[in-house]
C-alpha positions as CSV (number, residue, x, y, z in Angstrom):
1,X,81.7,93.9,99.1
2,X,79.8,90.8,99.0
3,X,76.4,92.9,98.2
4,X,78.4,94.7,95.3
5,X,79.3,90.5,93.8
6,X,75.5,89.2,94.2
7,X,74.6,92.4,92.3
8,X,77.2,91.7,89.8
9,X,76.4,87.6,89.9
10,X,72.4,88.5,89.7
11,X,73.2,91.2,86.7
12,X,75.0,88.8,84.4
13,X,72.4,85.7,85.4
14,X,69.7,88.1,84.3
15,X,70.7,89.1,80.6
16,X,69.2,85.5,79.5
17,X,71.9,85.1,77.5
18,X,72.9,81.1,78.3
19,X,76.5,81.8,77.8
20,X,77.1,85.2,79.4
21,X,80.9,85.1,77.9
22,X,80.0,84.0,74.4
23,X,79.7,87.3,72.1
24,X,81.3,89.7,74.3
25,X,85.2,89.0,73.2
26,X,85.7,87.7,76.8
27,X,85.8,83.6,76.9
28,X,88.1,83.3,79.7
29,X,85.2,82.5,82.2
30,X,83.6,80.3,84.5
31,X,79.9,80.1,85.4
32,X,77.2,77.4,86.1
33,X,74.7,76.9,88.1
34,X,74.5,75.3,91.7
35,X,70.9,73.2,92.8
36,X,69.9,71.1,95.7
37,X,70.8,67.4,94.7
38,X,67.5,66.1,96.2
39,X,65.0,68.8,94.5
40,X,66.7,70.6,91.7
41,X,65.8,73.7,93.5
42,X,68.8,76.8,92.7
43,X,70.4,77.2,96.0
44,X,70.6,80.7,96.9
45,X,73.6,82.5,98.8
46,X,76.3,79.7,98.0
47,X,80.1,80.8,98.5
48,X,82.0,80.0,95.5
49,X,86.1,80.5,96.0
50,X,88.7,80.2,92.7
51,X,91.7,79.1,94.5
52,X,94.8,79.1,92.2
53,X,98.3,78.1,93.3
54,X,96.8,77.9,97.0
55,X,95.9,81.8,96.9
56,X,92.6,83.0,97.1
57,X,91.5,84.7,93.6
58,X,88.2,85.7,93.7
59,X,84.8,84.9,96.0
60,X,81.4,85.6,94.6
61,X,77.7,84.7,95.8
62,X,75.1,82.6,94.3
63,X,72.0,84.4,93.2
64,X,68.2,84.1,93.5
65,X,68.5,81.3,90.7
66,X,71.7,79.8,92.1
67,X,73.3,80.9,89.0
68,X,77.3,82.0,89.5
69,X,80.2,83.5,87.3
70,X,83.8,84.4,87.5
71,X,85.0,86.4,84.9
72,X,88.8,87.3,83.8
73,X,90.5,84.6,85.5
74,X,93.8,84.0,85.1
75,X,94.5,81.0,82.9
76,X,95.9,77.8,85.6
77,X,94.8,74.9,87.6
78,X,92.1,76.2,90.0
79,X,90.1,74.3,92.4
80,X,86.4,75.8,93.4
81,X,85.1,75.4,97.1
82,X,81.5,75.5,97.3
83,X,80.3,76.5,100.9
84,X,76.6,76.8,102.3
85,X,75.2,76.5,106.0
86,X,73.2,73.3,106.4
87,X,75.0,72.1,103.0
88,X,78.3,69.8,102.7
89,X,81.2,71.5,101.5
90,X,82.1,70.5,97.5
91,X,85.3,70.9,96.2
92,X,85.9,70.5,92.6
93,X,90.2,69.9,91.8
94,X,92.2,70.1,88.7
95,X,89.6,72.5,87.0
96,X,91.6,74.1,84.3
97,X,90.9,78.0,82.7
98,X,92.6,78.5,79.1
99,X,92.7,81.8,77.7
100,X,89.9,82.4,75.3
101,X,87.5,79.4,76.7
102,X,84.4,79.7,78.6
103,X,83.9,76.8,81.2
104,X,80.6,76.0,82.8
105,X,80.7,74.2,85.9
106,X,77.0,73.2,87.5
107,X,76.8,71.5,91.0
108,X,74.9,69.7,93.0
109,X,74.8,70.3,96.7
110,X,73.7,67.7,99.6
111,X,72.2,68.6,102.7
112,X,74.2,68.3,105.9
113,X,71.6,66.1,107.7
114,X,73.4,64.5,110.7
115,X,75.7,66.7,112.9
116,X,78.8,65.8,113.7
117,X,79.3,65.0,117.0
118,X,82.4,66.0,118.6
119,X,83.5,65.5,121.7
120,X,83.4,68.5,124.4
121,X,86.6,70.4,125.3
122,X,85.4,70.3,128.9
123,X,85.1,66.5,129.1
124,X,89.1,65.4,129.2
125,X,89.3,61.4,129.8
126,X,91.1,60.6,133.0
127,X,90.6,64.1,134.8
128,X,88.0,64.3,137.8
């Protein structure tokens, strides 16, 4: 399934059209574009959820060009998880779709650079 959405994803972000929803009747959609903050550089293979209401409406895939699209959402308050190994997770809040408006939504992504160290399971203070 995810193939069949970076196919669909790559298919829209090559018809060079900069608004892939203006002309075609359809404006209730969400695309952008997501970069690495440091070199501008698309970033590739980026999970992008559209969570509405706290349910899970629709995943898709960054392309070659980092470029992304949702189309046919349901009008309401979403918030949009951006998720890529080596990457810090990005939530946006509060974004809200209307009926018959596009909405472009471009991000910026930061490398993960230090680990998080947590503490091992094995190693329980007090226990010899």
């Amino acid at each position: 399934m995810a193939i069949s959405l970076l196919g669909f994803v790559a298919a829209r972000a090559d018809s060079g059209d900069p608004d892939p929803g203006r002309g075609t009747g359809k404006k209730d959609d969400l695309n952008g574009i997501v970069v690495h903050a440091e070199s501008k550089k698309p970033l590739k293979d980026v999970s992008v959820t559209a969570v509405l209401v706290s349910k899970k409406e629709k995943t898709v895939v960054t392309d070659e060009v980092g470029n992304f699209a949702f189309d046919e959402l349901k009008p309401g308050t979403y918030k949009f998880i951006f998720e890529k190994a080596g990457f810090r997770k990005i939530t946006k809040e509060k974004v809200v779709i209307k009926t018959d408006e596009a909405f472009q939504l471009n991000i910026e992504m930061i490398e993960n650079s230090d680990y998080e160290i947590m503490p091992s399971p094995f190693n329980i203070g007090g226990i010899k």
